[in-house]
MMTF fields as JSON, N, C-alpha, C and O atoms, coordinates in Angstrom:
{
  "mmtfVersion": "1.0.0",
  "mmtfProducer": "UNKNOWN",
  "numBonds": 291,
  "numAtoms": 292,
  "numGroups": 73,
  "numChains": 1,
  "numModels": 1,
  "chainsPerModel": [1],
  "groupsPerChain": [73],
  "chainIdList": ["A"],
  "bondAtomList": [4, 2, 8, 6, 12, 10, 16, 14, 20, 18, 24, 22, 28, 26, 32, 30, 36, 34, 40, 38, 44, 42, 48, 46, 52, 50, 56, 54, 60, 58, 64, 62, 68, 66, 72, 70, 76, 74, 80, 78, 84, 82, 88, 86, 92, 90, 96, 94, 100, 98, 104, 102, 108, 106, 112, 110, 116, 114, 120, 118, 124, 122, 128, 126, 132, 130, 136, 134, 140, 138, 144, 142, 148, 146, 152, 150, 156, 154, 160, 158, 164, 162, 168, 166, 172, 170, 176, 174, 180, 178, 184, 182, 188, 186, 192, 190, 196, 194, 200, 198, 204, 202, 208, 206, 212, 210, 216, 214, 220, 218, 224, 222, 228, 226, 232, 230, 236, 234, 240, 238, 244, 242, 248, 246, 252, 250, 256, 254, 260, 258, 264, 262, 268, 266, 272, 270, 276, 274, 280, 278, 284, 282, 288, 286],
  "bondOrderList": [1, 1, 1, 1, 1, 1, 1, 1, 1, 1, 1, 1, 1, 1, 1, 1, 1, 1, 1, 1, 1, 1, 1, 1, 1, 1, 1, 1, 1, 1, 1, 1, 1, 1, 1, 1, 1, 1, 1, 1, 1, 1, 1, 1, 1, 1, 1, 1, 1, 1, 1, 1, 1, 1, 1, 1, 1, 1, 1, 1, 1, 1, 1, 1, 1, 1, 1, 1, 1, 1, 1, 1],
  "groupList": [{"groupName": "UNK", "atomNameList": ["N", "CA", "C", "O"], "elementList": ["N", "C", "C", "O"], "formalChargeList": [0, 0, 0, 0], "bondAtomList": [1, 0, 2, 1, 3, 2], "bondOrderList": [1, 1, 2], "singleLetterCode": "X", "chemCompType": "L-PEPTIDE LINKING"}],
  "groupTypeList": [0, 0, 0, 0, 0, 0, 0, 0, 0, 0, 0, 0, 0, 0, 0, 0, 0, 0, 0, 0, 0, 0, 0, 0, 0, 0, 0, 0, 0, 0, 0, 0, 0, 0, 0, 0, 0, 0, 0, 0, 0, 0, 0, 0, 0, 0, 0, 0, 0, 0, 0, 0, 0, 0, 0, 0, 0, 0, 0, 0, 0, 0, 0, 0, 0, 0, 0, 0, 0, 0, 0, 0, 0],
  "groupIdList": [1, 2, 3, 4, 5, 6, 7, 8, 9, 10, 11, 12, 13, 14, 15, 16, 17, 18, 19, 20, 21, 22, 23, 24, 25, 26, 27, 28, 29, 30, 31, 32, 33, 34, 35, 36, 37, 38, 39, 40, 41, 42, 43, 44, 45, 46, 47, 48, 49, 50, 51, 52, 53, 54, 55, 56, 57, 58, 59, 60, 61, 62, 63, 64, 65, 66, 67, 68, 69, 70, 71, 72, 73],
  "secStructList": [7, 2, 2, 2, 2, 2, 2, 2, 6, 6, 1, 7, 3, 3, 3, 3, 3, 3, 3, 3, 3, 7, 7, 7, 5, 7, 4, 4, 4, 7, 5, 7, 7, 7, 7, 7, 3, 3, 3, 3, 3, 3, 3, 3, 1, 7, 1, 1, 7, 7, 5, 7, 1, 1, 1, 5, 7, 7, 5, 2, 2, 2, 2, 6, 6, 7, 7, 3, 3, 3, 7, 7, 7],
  "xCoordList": [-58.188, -59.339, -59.193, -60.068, -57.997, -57.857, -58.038, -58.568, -57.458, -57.498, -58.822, -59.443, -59.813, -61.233, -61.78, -62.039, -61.913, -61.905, -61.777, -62.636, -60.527, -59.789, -60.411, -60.596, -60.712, -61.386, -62.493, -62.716, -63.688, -64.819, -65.204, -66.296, -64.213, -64.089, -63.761, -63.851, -63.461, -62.734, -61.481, -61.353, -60.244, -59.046, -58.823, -58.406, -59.241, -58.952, -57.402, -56.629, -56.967, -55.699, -55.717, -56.586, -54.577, -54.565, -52.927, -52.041, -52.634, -51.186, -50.729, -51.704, -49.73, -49.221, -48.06, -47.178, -48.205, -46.689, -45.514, -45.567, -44.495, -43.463, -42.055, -41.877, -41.111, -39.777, -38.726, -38.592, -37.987, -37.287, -36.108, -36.037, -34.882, -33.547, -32.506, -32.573, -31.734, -30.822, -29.853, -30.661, -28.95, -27.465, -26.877, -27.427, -25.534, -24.549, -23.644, -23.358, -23.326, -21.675, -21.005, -21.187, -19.77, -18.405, -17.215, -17.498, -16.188, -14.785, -15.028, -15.608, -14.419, -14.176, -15.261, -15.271, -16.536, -17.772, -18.295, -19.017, -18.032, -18.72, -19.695, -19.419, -20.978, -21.78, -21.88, -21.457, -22.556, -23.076, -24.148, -24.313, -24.874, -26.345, -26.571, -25.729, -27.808, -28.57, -29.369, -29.73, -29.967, -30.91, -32.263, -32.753, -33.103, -34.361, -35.215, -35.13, -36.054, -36.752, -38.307, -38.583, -39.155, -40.891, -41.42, -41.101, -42.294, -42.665, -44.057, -44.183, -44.876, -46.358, -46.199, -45.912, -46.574, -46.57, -47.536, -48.089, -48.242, -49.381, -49.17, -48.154, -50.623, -50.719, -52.134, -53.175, -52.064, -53.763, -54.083, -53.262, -55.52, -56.269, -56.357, -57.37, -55.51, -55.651, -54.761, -53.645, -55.486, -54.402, -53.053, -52.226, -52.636, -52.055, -50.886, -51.513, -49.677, -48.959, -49.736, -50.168, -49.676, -49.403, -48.648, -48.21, -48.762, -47.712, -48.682, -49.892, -48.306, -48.402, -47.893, -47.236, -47.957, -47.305, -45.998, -45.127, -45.873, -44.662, -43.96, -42.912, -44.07, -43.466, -44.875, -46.06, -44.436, -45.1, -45.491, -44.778, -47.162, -47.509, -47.507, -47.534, -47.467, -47.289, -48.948, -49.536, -49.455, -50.762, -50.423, -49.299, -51.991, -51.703, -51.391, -50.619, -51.963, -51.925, -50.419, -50.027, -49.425, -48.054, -46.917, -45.795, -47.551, -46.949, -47.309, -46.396, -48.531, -48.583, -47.917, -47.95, -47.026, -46.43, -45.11, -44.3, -45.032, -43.428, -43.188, -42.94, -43.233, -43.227, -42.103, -42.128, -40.9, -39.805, -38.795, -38.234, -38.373, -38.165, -36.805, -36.458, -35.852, -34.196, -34.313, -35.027, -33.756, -33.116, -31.576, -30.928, -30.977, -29.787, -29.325, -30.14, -27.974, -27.337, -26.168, -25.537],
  "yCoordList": [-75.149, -75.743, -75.658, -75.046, -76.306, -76.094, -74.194, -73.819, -73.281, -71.877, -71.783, -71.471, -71.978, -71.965, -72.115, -71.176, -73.577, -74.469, -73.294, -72.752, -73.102, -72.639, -71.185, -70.858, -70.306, -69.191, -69.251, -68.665, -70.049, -70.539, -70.64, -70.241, -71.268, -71.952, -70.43, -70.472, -69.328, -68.429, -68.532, -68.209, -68.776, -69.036, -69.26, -68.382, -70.831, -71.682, -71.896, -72.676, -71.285, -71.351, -71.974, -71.858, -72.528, -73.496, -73.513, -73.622, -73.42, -73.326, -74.81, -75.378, -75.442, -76.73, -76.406, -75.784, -77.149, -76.855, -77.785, -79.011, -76.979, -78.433, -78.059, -77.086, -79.286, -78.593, -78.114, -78.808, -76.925, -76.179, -76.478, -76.389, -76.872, -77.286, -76.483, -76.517, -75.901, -74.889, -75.353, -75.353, -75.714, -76.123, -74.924, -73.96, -75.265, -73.96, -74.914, -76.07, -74.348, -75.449, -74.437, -73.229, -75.602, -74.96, -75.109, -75.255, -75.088, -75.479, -76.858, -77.343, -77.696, -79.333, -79.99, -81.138, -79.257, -80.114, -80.397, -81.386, -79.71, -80.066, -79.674, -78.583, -79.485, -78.932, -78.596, -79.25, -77.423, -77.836, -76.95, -75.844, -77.631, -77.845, -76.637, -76.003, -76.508, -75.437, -76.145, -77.227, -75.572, -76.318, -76.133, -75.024, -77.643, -77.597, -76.556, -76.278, -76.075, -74.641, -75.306, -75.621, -75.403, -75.708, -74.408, -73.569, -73.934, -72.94, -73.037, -73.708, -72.358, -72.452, -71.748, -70.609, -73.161, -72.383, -72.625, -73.668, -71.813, -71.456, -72.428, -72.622, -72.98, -73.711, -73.813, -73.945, -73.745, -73.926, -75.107, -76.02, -75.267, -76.443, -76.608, -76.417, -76.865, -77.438, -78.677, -79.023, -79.171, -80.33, -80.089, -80.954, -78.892, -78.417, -77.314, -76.659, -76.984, -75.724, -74.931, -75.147, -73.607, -72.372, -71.172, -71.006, -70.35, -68.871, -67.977, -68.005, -67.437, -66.321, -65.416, -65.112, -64.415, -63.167, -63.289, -62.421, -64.629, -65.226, -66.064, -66.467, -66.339, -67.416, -68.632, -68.339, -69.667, -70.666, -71.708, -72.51, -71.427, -71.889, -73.902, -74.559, -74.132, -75.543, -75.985, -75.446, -77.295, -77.871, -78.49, -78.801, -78.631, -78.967, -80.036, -80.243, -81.242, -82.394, -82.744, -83.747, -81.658, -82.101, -81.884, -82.373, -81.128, -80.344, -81.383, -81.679, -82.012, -83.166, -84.591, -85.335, -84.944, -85.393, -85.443, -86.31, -84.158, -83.653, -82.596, -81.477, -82.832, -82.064, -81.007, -79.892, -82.034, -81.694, -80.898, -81.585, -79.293, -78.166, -78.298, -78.384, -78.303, -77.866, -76.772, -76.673, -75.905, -74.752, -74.436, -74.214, -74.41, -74.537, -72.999, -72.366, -72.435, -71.328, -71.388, -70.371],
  "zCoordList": [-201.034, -200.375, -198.867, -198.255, -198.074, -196.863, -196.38, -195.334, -197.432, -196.05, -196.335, -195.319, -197.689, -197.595, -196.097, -195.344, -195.792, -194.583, -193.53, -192.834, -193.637, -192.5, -191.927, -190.754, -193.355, -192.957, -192.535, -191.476, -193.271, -192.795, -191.626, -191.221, -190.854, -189.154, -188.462, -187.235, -188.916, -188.438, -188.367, -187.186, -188.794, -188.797, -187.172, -186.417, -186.713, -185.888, -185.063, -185.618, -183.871, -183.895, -182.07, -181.206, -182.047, -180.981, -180.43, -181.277, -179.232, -179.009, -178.407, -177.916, -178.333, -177.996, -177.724, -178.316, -176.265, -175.468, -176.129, -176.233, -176.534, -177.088, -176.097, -175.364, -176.4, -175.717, -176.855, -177.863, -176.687, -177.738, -177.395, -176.169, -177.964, -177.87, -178.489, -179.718, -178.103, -178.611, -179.434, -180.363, -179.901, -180.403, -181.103, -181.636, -180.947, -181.772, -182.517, -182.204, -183.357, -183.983, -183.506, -183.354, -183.2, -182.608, -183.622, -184.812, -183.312, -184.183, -184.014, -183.043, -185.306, -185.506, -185.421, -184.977, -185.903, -185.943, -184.36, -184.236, -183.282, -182.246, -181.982, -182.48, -181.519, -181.01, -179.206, -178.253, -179.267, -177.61, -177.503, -178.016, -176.731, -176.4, -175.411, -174.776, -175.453, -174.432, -173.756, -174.219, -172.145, -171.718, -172.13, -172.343, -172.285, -172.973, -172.114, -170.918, -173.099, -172.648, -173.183, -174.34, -172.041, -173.138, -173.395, -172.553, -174.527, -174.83, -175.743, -176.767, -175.236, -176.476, -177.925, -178.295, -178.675, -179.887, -180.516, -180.165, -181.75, -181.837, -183.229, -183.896, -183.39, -184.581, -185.259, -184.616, -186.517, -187.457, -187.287, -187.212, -187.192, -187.316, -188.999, -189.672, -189.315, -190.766, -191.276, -190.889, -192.139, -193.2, -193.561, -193.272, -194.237, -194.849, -194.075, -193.242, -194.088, -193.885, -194.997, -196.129, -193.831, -195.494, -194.657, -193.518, -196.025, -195.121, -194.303, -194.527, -193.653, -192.812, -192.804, -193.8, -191.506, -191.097, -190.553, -190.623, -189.896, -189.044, -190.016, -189.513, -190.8, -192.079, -191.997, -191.835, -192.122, -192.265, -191.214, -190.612, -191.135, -189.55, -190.026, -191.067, -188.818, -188.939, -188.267, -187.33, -189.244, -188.942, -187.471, -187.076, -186.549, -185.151, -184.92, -183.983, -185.818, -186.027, -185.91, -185.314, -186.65, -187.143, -185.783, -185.643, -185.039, -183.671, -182.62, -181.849, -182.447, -181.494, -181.411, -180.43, -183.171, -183.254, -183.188, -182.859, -183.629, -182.95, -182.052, -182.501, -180.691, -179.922, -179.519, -179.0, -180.089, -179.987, -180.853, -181.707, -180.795, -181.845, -181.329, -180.151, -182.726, -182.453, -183.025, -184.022, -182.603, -182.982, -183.126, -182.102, -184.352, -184.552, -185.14, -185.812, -184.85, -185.16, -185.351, -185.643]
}
């Protein structure tokens, strides 16, 4: 029902600035951090996640609430 929606609207897409956080694990469980980087990322106006071309876009609604992306390696 939502990509219905979604196509209907023209597949609705909207970018939201968040801040992206790096971490690495080290030896003995330590981590260390990278400096926060903000970056636009693109998001559906919909209810719902679904898949994509990029994996799985995240609803905008869900991105204004969490602004904040770790990225761990």
């Amino acid at each position: 029902m939502d990509q219905i929606v979604w196509t209907m609207r023209g597949s609705p897409v909207r970018q939201i600035e968040v801040s992206v956080l790096t971490t690495m694990e080290l030896k003995n469980h330590k981590e260390d951090y990278g400096t926060p980087d903000t970056q636009l990322v693109s998001c559906a106006a919909t209810l719902l996640p679904f898949p994509g071309a990029t994996g799985w876009s995240r609803p905008c609604w869900w991105l204004e609430r969490h602004r904040e992306i770790i990225q761990r390696y």
